[in-house]
N, C-alpha and C positions, 0 to 999 in steps of 0.2 A: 457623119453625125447629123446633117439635115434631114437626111432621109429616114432616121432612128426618130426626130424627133417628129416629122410630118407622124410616123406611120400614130406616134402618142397622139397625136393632135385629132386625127382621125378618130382613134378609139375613145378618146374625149368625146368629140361631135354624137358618135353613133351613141352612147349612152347620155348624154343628155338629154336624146329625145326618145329616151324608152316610153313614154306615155303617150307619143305623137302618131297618127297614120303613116305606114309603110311608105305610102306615094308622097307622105309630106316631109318626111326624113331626107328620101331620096333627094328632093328637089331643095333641101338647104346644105343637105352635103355638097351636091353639086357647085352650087354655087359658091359654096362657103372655096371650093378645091379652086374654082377658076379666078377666082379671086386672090388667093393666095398665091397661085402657079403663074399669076399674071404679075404678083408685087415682086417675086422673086425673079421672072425678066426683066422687071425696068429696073430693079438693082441690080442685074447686073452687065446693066448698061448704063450704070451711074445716075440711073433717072432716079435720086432717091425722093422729091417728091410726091412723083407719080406713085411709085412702091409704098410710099404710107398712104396716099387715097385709096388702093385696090388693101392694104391693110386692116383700116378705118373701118370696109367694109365687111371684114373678117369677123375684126372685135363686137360690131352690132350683131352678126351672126350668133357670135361665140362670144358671149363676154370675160368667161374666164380662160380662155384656153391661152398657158403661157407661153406655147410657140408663137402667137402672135404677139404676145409685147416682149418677145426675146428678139422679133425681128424687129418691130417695130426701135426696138433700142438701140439694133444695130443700124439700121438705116438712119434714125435721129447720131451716132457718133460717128458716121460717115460725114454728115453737113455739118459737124461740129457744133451741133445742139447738145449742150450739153447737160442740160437740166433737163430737157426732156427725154434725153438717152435714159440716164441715171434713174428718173421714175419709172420706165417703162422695164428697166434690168429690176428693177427692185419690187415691183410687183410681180416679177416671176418668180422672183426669191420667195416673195409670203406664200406665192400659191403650190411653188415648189421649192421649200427650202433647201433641200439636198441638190439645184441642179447649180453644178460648181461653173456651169460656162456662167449663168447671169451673175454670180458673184464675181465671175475674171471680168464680164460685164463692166460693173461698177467699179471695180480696180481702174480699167481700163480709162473709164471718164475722170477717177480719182487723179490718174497720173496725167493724163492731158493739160488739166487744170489745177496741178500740182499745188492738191488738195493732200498734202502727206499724211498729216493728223487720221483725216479720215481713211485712206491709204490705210491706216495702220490697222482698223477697225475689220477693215474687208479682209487682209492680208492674216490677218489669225483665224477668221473665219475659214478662209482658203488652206490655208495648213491641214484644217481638219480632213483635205480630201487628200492633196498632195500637201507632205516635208519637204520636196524642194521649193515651197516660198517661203522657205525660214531665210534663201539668199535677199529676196527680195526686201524680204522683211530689215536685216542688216541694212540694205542701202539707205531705206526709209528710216530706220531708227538713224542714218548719220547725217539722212537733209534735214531732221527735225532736233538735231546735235543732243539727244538722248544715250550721248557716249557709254555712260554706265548701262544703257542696257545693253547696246550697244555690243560692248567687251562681250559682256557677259554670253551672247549669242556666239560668235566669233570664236571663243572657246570653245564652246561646247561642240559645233560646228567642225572643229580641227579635231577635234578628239573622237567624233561619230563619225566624219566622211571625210577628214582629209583637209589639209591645207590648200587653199588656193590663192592665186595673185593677188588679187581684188580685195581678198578678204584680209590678206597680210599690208596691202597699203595702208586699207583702212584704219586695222590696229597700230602701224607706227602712224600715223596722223592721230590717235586719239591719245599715245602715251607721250606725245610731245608734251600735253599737260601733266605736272608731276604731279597732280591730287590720282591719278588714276595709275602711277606707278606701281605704288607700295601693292594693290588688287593686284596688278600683273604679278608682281612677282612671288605671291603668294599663291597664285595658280600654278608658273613656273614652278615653284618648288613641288605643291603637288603631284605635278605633269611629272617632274624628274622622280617622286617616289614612284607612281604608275610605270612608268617607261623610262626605266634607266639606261636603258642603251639607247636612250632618242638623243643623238648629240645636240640637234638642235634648240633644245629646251634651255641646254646650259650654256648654248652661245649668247642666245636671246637672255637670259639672267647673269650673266658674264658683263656684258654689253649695259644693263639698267644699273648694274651695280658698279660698274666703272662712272657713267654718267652723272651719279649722284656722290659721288667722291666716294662710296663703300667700297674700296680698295680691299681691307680683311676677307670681305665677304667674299669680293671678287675669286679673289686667291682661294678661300677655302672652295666656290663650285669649281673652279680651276682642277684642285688638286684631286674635287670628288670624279671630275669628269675623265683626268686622267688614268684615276684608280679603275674608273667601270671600264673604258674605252682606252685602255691603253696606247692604243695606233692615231689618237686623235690630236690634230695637228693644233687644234682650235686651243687645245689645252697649253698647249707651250706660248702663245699669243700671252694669259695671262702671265705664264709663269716667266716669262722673258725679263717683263714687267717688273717682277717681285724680283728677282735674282736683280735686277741692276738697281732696284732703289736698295740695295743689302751691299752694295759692291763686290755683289758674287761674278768674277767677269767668266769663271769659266765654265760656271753653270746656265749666266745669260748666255754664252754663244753657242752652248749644246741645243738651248732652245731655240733659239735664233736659226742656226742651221738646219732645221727641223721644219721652221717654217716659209724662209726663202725659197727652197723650193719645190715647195709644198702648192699643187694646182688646185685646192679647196680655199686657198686664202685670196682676198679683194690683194690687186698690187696697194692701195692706198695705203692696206694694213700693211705692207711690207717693206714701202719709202718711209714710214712711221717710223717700224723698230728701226731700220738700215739709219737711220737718221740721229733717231736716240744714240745708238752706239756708237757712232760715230762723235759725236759730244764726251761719251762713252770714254772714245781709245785718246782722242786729244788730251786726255786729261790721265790716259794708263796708256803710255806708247807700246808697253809689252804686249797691245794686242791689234798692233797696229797689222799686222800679219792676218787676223782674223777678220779686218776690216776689207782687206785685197782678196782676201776667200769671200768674203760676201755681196760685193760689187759683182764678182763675176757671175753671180744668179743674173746678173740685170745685163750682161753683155746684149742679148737680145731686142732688148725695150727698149722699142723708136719714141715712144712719150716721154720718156723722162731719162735723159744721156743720164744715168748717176754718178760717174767718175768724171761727170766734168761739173755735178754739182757740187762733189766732195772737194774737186780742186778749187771753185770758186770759194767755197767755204774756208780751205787757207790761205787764197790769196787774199781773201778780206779781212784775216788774222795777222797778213802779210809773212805767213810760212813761205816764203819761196819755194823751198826744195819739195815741200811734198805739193805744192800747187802745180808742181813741172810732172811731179812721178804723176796725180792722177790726170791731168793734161796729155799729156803722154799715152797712157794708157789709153781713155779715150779715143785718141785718135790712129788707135790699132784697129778700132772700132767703125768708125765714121771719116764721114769725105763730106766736103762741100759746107765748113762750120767759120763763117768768116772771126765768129765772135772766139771761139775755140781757140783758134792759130794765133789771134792778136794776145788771147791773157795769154798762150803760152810763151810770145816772144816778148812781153814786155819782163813775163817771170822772169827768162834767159837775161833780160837788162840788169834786172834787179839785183842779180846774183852774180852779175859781170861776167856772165858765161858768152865772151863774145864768140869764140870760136863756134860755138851750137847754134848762135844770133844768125851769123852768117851764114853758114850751112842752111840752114832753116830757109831764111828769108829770102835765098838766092832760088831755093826749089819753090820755091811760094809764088815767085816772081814769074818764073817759069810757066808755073802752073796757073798760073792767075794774072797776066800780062797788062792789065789794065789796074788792078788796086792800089794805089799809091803808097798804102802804110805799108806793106808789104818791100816795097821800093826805100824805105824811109830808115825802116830796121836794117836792110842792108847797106845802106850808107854808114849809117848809126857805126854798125858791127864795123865793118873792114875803116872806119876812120880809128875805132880801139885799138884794131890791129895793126895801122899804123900804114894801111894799102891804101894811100890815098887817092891815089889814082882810081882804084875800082871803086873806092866810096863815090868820089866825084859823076864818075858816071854811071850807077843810080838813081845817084840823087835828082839827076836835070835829068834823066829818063823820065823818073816817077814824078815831077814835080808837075810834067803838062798833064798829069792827071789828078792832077787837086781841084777840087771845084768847091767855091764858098765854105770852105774850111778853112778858116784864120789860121785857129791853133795849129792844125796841121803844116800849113803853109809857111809860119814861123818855125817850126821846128825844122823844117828842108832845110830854112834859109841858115839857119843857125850850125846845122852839122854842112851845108856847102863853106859857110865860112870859115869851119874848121877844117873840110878839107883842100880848099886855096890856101889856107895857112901852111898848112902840112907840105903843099907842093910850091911853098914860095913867094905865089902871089898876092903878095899885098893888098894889089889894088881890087881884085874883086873879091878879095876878105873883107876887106873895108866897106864894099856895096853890098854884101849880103849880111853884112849886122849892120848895115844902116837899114837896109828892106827890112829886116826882123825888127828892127828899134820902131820904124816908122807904122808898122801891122801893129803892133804892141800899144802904141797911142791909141789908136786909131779903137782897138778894142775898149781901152777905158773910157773913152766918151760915150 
């Protein structure tokens, strides 16, 4: 391109002095070339003052010719002059309006000095040569927060060349504000008459119309998205939705199973529904069975155990039995969950399941030879059972592994003092609920 533009800069020179002598032409072309050929080595060795003194001497030469205040404006936004980049780009523009490098010119000084406004001025200028600064044009319409125009580029943009990342953050960053909702989704519904098999139109109005509590509305793009795109998994998301606030449970779990494991859906959207229904079957046990089919989509997901969420959800209802089934389950699943193994054997307390207590706690012990609670349930269990012998030793096993745990440390003392009861000894039943009495003060102070 420098070379395209010398060769213009030349044919300027030579016709400027069509009225001058042969020999006198010669000897300011000359000049005018080593002077130029000389600004262009010290730029580019960074000498940019040097390069406008041998420029300077162009311009007396040539007063109009605009490869010299094209360079000249480059070398002024090399030093970050930028008032005088910007004149010098901007006289090549008058003298050559159509040459689109001095308008990128003045972009370029515009956004250094994040001059946006003005930016915007250059930036539709520049359109006229190339449409792809209609991108740039979006960024600029969203640092000067002209959101309505904004959109409205954004659209038109996904509709002519395509959606892209940048440009989809930008539109959810600008529909966060609901005055710019009701637009969206009135292009959406448009988008959806144009391109009815574009599923994403009526995720995205799916999605605006749940957000603003339009529930109706939701369900009616639901059902149209369904009808066009029957295979579309995004459809049953709403319709899950409608079926459970109707107490339809067998139409909610057709949909439901539709999208669990379904690899087009965000997990978040699917700990949602799995969540919902589960509120769901507490409240209709007849589909407690569809809840044990849906957990198993998540066997997989190391983020989120969900059959040990679903257990803590009844052990804080204090369901025992089903806090043990999905406990349980879980841990068909998973190894190494200290929190897992304690609610399930405290469930096992609960429910006086000591024979499982035991079992349990004695493999845990095993497996886990230093944790104390572990040590503490199996004393627990085999003093129920009435073994007081093996409760006992347990119990002073796991007890030198207590550390600054009160509550814990009282509860040792209290199942040792039941199990010296059990074997007889009085005297150090007596000492281990006098140490548990004495822990016990000691905490209420």
């Amino acid at each position: 391109m420098k070379y395209l533009l010398f060769i213009g800069m030349l044919t300027i020179s030579t016709n400027s002095f069509g009225q001058t002598e042969p020999e006198d032409v010669a000897s300011v072309s000359n000049e005018f070339q080593d002077n130029f050929f000389e600004s262009l080595k010290q730029k580019g060795i960074e000498n940019y003052d040097k390069a406008v003194e041998f420029l300077e001497k162009c311009q007396q030469l040539e007063p109009n010719n605009p490869v010299v205040y094209f360079e000249l404006g480059k070398n002024y936004l090399a030093q970050k002059k930028y008032k005088e980049a910007y004149d010098n780009f901007e006289k090549v523009t008058k003298l050559e309006p159509n040459n689109r490098w001095a308008w990128q010119g003045m972009y370029d000084v515009c956004y250094e000095t994040r001059d946006f406004n003005q930016a915007i001025v250059i930036v539709e200028k520049l359109i006229e040569f190339k449409s792809d600064y209609k991108e740039d044009l979006t960024s600029l319409y969203m640092e000067t927060n002209q959101y309505d125009k904004a959109l409205d580029l954004i659209n038109d943009l996904n509709e002519n060349v395509g959606k892209s990342e940048k440009r989809e953050l930008y539109k959810a960053q600008i529909l966060k504000d609901e005055k710019y909702q009701s637009v969206e989704k009135n292009n959406l519904l448009e988008q959806i008459k144009k391109f009815p098999k574009e599923e994403s139109n009526y995720i995205q109005l799916i999605y605006l119309y749940s957000q603003s509590n339009q529930e109706e509305k939701a369900l009616e793009i639901a059902k149209k998205l369904e009808k066009e795109i029957p295979t579309s998994d995004w459809a049953q998301v709403s319709l899950f939705k409608f079926h459970l606030n109707n107490n339809d449970g067998a139409n909610a779990v057709k949909s439901m199973n539709i999208v669990l494991p379904s690899k087009k859906i965000d997990n978040k959207i699917k700990h949602r529904i799995l969540n919902e229904f589960l509120i769901f079957a507490k409240n209709n046990p007849q589909f407690e069975p569809d809840l044990d089919k849906a957990i198993s989509y998540f066997k997989d997901d190391k983020q989120v155990l969900v059959a040990k969420e679903i257990g803590k959800f009844y052990y804080s209802k204090k369901d025992w039995n089903k806090a043990i089934k999905y406990f349980e389950m879980q841990l068909s699943n998973t190894t190494d969950d200290v929190e897992l193994e304690l609610l399930l054997l405290q469930s096992y307390t609960e429910t006086l399941n000591f024979d499982k207590l035991s079992k349990k706690a004695d493999e845990l012990t095993q497996l886990y030879p230093t944790q104390p609670q572990y040590y503490y349930y199996a004393g627990l269990a085999f003093n129920q059972l009435q073994n007081y012998k093996k409760a006992k030793e347990f119990l002073e096993t796991g007890l030198d592994f207590v550390v600054d745990d009160y509550s814990l440390e009282i509860n040792f003392y209290i199942q040792l003092g039941e199990a010296y009861n059990g074997l007889g000894d009085m005297k150090k039943k007596d000492s281990y609920f006098t140490k548990a009495n004495e822990l016990i003060k000691k905490q209420k102070k």
